[in-house]
SEBA-189648 format. One record per residue: residue in one letter; x, y, z of N, C-alpha, C in turn. Coordinates in nm, 4 decimals. Example, Ala and Ser with C-alpha at 12.3 -4.5 7.8 and 13.67 -1.06 7.14 Angstrom:
REM residues 2
  aa      n_xx      n_yy      n_zz     ca_xx     ca_yy     ca_zz      c_xx      c_yy      c_zz
   a    1.3190   -0.5690    0.7800    1.2300   -0.4500    0.7800    1.3200   -0.3300    0.7800
   s    1.2850   -0.2250    0.7080    1.3670   -0.1060    0.7140    1.2900    0.0030    0.7870
END
This chain:
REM residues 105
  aa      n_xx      n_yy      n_zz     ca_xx     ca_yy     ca_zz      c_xx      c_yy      c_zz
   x    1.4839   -0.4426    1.0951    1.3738   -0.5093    1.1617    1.2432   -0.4358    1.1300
   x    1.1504   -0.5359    1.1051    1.0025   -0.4084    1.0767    0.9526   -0.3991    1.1871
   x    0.8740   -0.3003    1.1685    0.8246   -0.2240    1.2603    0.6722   -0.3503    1.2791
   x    0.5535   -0.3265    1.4136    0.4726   -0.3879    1.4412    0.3508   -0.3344    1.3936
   x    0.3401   -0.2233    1.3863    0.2578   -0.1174    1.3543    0.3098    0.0084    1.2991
   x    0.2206    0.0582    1.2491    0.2602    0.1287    1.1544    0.1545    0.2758    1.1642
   x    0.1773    0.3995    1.1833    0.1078    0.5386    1.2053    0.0469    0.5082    1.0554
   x   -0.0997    0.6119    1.0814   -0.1378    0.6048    0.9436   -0.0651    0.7312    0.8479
   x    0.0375    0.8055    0.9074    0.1258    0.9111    0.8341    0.2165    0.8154    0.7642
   x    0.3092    0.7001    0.7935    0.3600    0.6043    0.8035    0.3409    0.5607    0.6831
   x    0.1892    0.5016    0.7126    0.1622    0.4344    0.6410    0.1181    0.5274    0.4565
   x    0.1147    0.6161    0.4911    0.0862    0.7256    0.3518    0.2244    0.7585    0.3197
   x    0.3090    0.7644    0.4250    0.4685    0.8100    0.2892    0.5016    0.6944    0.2726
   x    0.4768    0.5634    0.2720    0.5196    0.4684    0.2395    0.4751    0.4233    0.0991
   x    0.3095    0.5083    0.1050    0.2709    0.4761   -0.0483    0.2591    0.5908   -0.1304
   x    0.3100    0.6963   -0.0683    0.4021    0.8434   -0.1386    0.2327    0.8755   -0.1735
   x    0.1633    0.8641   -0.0540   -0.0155    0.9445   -0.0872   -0.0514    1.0266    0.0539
   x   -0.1364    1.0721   -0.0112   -0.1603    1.1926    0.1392   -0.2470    1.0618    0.2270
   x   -0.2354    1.1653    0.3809   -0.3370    1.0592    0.4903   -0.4664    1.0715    0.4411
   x   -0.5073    1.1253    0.4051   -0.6405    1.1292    0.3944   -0.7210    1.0631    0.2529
   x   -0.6289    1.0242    0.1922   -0.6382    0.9132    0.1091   -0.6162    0.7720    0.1251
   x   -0.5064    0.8097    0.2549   -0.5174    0.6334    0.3130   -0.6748    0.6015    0.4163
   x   -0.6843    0.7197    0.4650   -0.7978    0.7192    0.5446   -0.9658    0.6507    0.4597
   x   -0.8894    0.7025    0.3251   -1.0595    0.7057    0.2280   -1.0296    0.5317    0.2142
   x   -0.9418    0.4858    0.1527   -0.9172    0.3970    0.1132   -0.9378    0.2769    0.2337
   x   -0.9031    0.2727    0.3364   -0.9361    0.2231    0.4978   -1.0678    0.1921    0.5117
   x   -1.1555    0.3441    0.4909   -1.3218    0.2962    0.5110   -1.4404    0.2688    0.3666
   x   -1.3197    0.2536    0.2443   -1.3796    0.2199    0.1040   -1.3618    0.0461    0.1038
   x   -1.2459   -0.0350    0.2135   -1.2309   -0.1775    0.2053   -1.2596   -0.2081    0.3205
   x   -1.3056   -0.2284    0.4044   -1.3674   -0.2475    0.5493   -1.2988   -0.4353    0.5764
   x   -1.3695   -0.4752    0.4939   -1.3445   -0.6028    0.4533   -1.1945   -0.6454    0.4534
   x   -1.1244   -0.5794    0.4054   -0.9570   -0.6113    0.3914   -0.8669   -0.5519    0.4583
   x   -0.9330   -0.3888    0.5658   -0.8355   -0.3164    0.6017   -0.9389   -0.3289    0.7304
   x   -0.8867   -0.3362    0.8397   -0.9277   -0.3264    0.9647   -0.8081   -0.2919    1.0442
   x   -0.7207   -0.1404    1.0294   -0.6354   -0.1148    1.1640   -0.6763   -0.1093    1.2694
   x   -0.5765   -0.1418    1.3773   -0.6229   -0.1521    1.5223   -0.6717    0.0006    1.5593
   x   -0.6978   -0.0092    1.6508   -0.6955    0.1726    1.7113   -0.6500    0.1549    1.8119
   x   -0.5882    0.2886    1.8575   -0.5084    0.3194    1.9953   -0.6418    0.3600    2.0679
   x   -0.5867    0.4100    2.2180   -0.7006    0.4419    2.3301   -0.7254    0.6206    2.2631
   x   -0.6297    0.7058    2.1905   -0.6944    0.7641    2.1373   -0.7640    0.7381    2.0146
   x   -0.8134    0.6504    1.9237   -0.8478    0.6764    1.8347   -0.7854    0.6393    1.6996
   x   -0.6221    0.6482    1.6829   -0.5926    0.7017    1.6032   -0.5667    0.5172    1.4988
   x   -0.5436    0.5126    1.4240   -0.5275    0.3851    1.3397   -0.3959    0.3322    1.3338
   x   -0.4033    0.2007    1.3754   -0.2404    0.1525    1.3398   -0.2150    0.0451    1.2554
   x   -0.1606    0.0422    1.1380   -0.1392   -0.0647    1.0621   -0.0541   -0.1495    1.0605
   x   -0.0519   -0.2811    1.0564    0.0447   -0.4149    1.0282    0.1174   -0.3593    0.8914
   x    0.2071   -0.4677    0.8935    0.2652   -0.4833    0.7595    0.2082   -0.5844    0.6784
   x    0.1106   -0.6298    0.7287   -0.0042   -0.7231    0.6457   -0.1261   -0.5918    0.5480
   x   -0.1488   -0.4641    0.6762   -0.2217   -0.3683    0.6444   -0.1231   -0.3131    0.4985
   x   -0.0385   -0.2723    0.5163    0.0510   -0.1950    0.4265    0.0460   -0.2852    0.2822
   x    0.0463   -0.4072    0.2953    0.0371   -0.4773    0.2009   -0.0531   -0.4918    0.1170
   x   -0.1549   -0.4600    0.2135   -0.2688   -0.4652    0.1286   -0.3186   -0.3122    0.0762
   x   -0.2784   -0.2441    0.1028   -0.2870   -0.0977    0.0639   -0.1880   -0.0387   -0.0656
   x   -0.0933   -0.1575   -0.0637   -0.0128   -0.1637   -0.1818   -0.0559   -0.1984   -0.3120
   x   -0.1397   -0.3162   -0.2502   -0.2302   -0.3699   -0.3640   -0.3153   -0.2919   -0.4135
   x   -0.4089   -0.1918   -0.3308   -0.5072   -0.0972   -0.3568   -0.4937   -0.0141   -0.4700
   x   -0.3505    0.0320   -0.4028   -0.2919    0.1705   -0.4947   -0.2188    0.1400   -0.6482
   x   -0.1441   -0.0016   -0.6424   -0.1642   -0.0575   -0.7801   -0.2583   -0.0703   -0.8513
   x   -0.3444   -0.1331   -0.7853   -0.5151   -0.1272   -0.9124   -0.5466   -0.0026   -0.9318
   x   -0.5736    0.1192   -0.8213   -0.6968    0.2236   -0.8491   -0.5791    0.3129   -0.9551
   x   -0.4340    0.3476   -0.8758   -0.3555    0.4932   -0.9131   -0.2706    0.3706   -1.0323
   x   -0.2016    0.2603   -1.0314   -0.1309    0.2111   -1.1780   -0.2319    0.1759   -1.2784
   x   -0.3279    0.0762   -1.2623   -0.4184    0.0328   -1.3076   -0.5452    0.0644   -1.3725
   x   -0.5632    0.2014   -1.2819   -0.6699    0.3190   -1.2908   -0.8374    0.2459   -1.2792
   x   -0.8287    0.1401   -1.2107   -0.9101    0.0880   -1.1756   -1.0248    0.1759   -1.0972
   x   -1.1709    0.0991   -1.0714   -1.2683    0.1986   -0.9752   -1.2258    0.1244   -0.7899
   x   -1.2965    0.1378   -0.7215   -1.2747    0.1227   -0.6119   -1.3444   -0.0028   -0.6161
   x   -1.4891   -0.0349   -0.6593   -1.5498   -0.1994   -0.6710   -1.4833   -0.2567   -0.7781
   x   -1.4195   -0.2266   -0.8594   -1.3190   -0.3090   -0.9737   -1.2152   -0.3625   -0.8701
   x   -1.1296   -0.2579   -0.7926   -1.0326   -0.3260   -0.7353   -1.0982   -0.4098   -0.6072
   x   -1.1599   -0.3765   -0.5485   -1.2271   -0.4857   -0.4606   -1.2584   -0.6261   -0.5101
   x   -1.3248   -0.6194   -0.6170   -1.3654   -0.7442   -0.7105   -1.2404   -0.8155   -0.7363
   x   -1.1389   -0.7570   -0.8028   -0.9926   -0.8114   -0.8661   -0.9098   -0.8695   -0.7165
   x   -0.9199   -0.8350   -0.6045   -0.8403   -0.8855   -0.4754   -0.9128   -1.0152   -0.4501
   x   -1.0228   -0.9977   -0.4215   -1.1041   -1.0958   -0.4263   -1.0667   -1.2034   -0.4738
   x   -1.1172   -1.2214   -0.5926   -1.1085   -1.2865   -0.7194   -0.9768   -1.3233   -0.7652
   x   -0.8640   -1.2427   -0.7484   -0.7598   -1.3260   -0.7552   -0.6026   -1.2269   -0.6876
   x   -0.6333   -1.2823   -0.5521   -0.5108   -1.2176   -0.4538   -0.3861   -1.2452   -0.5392
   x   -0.3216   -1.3756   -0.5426   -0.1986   -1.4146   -0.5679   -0.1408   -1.3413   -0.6792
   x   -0.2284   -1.3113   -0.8169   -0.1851   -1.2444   -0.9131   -0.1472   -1.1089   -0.8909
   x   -0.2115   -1.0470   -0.8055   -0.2024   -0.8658   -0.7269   -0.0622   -0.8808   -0.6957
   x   -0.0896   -1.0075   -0.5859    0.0645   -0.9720   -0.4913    0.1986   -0.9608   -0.5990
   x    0.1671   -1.0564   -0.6545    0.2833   -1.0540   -0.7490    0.3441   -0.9843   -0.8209
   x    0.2063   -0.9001   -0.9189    0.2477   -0.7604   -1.0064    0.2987   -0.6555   -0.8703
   x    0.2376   -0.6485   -0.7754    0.3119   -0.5445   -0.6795    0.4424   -0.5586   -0.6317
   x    0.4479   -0.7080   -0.6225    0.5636   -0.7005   -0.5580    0.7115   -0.7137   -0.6484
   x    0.6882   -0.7084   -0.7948    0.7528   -0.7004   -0.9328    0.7672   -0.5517   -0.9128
   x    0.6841   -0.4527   -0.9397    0.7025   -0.3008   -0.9003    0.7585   -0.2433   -0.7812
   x    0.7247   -0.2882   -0.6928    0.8486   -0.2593   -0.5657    0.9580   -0.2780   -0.6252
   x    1.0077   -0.4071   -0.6785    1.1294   -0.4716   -0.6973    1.1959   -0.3840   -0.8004
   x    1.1053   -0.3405   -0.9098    1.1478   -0.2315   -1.0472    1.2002   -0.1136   -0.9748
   x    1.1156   -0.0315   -0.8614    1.1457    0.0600   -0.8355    1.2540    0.0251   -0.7849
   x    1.3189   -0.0561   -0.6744    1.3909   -0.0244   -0.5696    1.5225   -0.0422   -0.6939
   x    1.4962   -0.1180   -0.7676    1.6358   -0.0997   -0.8921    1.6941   -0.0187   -0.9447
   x    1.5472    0.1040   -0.9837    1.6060    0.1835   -1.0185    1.6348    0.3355   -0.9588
   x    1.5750    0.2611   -0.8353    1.7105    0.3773   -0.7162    1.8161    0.3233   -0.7115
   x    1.8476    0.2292   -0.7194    2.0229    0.1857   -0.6986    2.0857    0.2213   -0.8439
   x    2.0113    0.2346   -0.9576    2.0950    0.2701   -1.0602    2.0933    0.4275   -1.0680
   x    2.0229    0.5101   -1.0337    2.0276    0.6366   -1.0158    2.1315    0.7242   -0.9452
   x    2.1678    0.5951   -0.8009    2.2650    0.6469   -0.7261    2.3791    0.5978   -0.7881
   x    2.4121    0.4851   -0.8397    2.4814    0.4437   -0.9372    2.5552    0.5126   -1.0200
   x    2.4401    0.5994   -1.1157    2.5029    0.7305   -1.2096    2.5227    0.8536   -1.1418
   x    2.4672    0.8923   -1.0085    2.4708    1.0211   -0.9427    2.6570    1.0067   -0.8550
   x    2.6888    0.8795   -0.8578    2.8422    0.8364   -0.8174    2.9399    0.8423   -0.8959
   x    2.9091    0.8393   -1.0027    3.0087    0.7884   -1.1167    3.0606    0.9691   -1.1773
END
């Protein structure tokens, strides 16, 4: 079951980056990332948030995109993002199952 929210620690080992890169990235898209805040302060993300932070980190860290390149490219054409990301999730999670695969055998 997923979770409703998501810590912004959470949300950084999920995209295997430090917090404070999810933090930069949070107030570099204002526009696309708006976590809630708790009564302290602290940021909580959807799995709509995560999604879109997926997308981020494909353009700037696979893509090597700038930060207004990838802003421009979400923009301009969401559906194509989601897709290459969600092809790379899918690559990776494969080739953890073939890893454990050969680490069995």
């Amino acid at each position: 079951m997923e979770k409703l929210f998501y810590s912004i620690s959470e949300a950084a080992s999920i995209l295997g980056e430090s917090v404070s890169l999810v933090r930069f990235w949070t107030n570099s898209f204002p526009r696309l990332l708006q976590p809630r805040r708790t009564a302290k302060g602290n940021r909580q993300y959807t799995a709509q948030d995560i999604e879109t932070l997926r997308k981020i980190h494909y353009l700037v860290k696979v893509k090597g995109m700038t930060l207004e390149g990838a802003a421009a490219q979400m923009e301009a054409d969401k559906g194509s993002v989601e897709k290459r990301v969600k092809a790379l999730d899918s690559l990776r999670r494969i080739r953890e199952q073939l890893t454990e695969i050969k680490a069995s055998l």
